[in-house]
Structure formats: structure tokens, C-alpha cells
Backbone as numpy.savetxt, mean C-alpha at the origin, in Angstrom:
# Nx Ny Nz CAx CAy CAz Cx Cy Cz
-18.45 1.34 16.71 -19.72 1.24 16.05 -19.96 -0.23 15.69
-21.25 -1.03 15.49 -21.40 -2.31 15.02 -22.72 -1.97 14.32
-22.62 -3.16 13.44 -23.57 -3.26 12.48 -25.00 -3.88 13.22
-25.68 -3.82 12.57 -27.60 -4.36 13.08 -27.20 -5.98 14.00
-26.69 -6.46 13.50 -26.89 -7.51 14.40 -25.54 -7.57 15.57
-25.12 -6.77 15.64 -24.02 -6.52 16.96 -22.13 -6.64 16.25
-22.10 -7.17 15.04 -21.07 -7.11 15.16 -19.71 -5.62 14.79
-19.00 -5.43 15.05 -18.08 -4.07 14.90 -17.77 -4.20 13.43
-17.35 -2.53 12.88 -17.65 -2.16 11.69 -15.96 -3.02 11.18
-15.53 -3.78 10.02 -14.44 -3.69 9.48 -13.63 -2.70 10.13
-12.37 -2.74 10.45 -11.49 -1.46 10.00 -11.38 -0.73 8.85
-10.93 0.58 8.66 -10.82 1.41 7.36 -9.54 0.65 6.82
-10.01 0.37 5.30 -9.04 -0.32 4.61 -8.41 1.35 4.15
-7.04 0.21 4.53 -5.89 1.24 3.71 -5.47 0.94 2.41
-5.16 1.93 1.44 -4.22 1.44 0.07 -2.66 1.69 0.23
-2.07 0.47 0.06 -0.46 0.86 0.80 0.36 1.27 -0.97
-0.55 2.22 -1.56 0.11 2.72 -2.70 -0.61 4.02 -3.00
-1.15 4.75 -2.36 -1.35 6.01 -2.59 -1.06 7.15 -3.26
-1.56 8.05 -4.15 -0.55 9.06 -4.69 -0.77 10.45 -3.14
0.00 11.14 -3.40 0.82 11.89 -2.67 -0.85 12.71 -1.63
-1.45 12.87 -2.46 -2.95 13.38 -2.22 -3.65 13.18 -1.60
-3.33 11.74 -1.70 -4.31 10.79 -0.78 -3.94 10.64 0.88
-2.59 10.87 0.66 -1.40 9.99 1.55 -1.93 10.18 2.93
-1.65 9.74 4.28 -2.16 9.80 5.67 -0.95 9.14 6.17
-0.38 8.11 5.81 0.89 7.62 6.06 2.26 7.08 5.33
3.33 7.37 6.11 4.85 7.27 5.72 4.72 5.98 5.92
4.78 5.34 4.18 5.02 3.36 4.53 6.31 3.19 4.61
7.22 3.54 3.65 8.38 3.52 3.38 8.89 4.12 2.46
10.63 4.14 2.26 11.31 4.46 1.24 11.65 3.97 0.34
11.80 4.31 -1.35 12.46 3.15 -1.96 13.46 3.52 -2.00
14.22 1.93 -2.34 15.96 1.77 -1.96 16.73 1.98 -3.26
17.88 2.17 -3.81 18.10 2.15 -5.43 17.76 0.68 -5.63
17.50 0.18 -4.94 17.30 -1.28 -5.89 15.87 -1.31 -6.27
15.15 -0.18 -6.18 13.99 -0.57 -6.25 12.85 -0.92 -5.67
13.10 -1.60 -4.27 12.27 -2.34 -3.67 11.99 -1.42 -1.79
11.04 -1.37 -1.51 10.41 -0.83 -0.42 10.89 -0.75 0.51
11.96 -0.33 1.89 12.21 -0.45 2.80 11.18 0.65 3.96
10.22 -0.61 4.26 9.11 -0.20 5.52 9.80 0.66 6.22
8.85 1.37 6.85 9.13 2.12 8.26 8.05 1.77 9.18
8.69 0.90 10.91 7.88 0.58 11.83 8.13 1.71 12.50
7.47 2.05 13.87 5.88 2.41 13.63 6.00 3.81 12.43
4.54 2.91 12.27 4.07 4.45 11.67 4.39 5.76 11.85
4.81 6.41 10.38 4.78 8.04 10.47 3.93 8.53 10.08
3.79 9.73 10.18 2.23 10.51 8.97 3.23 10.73 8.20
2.19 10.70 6.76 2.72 11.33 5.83 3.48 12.54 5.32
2.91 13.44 5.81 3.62 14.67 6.17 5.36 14.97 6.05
5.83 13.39 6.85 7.11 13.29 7.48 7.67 13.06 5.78
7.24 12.42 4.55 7.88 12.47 2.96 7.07 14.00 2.45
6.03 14.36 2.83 5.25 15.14 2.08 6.49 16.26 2.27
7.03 16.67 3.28 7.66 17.54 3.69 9.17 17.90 3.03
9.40 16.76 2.26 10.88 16.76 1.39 10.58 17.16 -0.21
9.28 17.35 -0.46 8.65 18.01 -1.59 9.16 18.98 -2.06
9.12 19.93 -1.92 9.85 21.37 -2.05 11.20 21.07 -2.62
11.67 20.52 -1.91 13.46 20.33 -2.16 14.09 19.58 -2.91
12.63 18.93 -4.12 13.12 17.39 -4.86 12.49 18.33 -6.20
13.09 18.12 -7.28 12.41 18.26 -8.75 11.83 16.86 -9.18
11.62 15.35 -8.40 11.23 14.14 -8.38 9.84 14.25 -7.76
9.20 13.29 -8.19 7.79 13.42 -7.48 7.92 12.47 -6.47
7.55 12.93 -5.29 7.81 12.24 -4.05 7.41 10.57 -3.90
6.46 10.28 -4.72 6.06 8.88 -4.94 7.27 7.73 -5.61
8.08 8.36 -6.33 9.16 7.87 -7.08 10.13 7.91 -5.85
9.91 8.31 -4.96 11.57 8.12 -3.39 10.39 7.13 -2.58
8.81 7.47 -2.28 8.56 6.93 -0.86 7.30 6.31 -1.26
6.76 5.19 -0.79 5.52 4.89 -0.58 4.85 5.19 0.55
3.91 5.29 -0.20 3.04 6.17 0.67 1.47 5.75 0.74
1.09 6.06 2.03 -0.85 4.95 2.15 -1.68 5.58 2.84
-2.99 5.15 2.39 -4.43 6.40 2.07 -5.17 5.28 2.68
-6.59 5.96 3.00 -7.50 5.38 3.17 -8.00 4.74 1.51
-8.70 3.64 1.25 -8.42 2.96 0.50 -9.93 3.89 -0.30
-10.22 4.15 -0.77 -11.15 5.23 -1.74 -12.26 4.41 -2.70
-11.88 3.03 -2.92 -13.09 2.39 -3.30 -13.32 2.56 -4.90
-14.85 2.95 -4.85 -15.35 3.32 -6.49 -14.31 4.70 -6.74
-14.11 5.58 -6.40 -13.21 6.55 -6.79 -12.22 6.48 -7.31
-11.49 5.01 -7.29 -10.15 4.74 -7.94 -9.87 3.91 -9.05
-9.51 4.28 -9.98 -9.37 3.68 -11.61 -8.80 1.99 -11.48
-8.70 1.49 -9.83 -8.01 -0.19 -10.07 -9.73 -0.42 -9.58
-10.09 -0.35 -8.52 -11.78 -0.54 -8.17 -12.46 -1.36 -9.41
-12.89 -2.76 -9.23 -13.27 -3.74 -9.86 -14.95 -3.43 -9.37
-15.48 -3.26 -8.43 -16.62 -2.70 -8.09 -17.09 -3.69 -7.03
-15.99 -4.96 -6.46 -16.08 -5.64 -5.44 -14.14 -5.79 -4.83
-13.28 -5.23 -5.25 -12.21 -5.42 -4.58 -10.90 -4.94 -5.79
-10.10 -4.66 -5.05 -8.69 -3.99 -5.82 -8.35 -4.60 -6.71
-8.61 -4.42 -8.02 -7.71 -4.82 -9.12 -6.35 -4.71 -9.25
-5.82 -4.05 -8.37 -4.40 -3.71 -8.64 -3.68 -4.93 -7.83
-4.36 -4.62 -6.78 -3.61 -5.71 -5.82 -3.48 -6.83 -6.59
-4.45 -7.74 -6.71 -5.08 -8.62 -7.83 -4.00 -9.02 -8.65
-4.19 -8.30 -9.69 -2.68 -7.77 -10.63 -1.33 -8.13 -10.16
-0.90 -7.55 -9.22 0.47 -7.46 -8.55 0.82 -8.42 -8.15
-0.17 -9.67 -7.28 -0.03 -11.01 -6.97 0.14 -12.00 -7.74
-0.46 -11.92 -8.92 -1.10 -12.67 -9.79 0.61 -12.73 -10.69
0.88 -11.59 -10.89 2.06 -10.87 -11.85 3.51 -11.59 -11.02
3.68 -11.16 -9.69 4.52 -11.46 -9.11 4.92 -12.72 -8.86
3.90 -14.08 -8.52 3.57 -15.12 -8.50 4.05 -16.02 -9.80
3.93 -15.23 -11.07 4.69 -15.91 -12.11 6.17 -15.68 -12.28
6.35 -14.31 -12.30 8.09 -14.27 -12.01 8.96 -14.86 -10.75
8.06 -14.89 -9.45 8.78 -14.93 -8.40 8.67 -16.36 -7.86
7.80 -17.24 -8.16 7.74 -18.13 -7.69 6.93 -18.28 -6.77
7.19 -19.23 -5.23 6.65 -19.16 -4.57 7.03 -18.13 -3.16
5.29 -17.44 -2.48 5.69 -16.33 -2.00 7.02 -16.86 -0.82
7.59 -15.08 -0.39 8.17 -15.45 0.64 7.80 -15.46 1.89
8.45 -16.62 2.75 7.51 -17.30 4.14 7.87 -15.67 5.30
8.62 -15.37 5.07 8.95 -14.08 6.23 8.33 -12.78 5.99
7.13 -12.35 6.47 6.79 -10.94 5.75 7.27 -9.90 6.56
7.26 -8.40 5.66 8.25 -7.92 6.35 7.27 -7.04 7.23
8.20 -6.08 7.90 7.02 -5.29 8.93 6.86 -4.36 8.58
5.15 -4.29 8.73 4.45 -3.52 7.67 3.89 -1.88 8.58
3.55 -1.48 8.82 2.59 -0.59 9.99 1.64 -0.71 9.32
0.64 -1.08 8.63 -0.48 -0.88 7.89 -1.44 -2.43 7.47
-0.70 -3.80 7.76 -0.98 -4.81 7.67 -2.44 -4.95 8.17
-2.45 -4.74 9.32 -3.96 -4.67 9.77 -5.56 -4.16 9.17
-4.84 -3.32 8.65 -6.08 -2.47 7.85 -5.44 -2.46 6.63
-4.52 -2.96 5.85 -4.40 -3.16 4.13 -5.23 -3.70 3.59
-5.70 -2.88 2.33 -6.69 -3.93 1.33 -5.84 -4.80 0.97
-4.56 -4.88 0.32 -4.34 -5.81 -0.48 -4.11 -7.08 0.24
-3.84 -6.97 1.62 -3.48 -8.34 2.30 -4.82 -8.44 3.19
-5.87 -7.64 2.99 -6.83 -8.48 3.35 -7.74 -8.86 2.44
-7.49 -9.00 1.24 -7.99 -9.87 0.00 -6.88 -10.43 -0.58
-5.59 -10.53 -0.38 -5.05 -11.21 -1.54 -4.16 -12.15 -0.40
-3.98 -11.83 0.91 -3.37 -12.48 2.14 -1.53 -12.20 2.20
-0.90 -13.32 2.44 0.58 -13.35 2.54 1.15 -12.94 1.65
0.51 -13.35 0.06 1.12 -13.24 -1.47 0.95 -11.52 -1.58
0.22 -10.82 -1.20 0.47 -9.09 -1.18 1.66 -8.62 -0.91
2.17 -8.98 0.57 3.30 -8.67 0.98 4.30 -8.74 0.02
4.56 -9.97 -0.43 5.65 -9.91 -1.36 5.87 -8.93 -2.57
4.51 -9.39 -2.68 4.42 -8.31 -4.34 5.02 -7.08 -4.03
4.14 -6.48 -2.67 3.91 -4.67 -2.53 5.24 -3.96 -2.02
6.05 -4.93 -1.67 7.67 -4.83 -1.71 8.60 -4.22 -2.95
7.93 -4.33 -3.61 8.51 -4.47 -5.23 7.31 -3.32 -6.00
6.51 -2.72 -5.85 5.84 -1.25 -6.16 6.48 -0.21 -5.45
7.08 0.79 -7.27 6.70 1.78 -6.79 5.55 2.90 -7.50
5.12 3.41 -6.55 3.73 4.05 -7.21 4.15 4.78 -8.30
3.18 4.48 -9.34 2.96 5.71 -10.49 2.67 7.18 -10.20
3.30 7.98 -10.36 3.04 9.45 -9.72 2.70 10.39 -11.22
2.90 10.02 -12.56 3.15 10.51 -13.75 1.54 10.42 -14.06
């Protein structure tokens, strides 16, 4: 599809922090340390949704997980771009210093909101979220 004067529509932004509801894809697992270990290529969601049953944990607390990005519908929605992301860069950037030069591999980079408004400095941050499921 393209817009009035010829050019093609954006891609559908993704949120690479989804609650379980939202979810469309398996980003990754978290590790006990806390921090995100991606899964290349892409899984559907389904593939964590599916260990539900068998956990008294809410599945967001083991896996991250990513949605089509929902916009005004979502309590970070500034009413021009992700507050959260925003947040997370901004936050991370003072504890962490400067970002790191190697990002890791994402399946969702292409169509992420947060790294297509906040750029390289997302990556780092979104390494280090795990979603609120409570």
C-alpha cells in the first residue's frame, strides 16, 4: 500500500515488551541474571504462551514477548511516541554509561518502536526489561 503521493506505508511498529495478550512474537527468554537472551529467527508467541499452564509464574516474568505496538491504547503512549522506551534510554544511559557498540540480534529490529525512535541506545536498554505482568 502507499500513501497519496506514492510513497509505501511505514511498517507495523512492534512493542518488544508486550503483556502476554498482546503477544504475536517469542523475543526471548530471561536468563537468572535478569537480562534478555533473544531468539533469532522469530517464533510466534504461542511457542512461551504454551508453557502457561505448567508455571504458577506469569509467563512475562520467564519470556519477553512482542505485539503490534497499540498506540493511544497503551498507558506509556505520550500521544506522539513511546514513553516507555523514552524512559528506559534515558534511565539506562545514566547508570550504564555509554551505549554498547555491538547490538544484539533482535528478530523484531526492523519494525521496533523503540529503536525506531530512540535508535542504537534501545537495544541496550531493552536487554535489561523485564515486562511488568502484575
Amino acid at each position: 500500500m502507499t500513501d497519496p503521493v506514492g510513497r509505501p506505508d511505514p511498517p507495523e511498529r512492534m512493542c518488544p515488551s508486550t503483556p502476554a495478550a498482546n503477544a504475536t512474537v517469542f523475543l526471548g527468554m530471561i536468563t537468572p541474571a535478569g537480562r534478555v537472551a533473544y531468539l533469532t529467527p522469530q517464533l510466534p508467541a504461542e511457542v512461551a504462551l504454551a508453557t502457561q499452564a505448567a508455571s504458577d509464574t506469569p509467563v512475562e516474568s520467564r519470556y519477553r514477548l512482542a505485539g503490534p505496538c497499540v498506540t493511544a491504547r497503551c498507558g506509556f503512549w505520550t500521544g506522539e511516541h513511546c514513553g516507555l522506551g523514552e524512559r528506559l534510554v534515558a534511565s539506562y544511559q545514566e547508570t550504564a554509561g555509554a551505549p554498547e557498540t555491538t547490538l544484539p540480534r533482535c528478530a523484531i529490529r526492523r519494525t521496533c518502536r523503540w529503536y525506531a525512535e530512540q535508535g542504537a541506545a534501545a537495544c541496550a536498554a531493552c536487554s535489561h526489561v523485564v515486562t511488568d505482568a502484575y
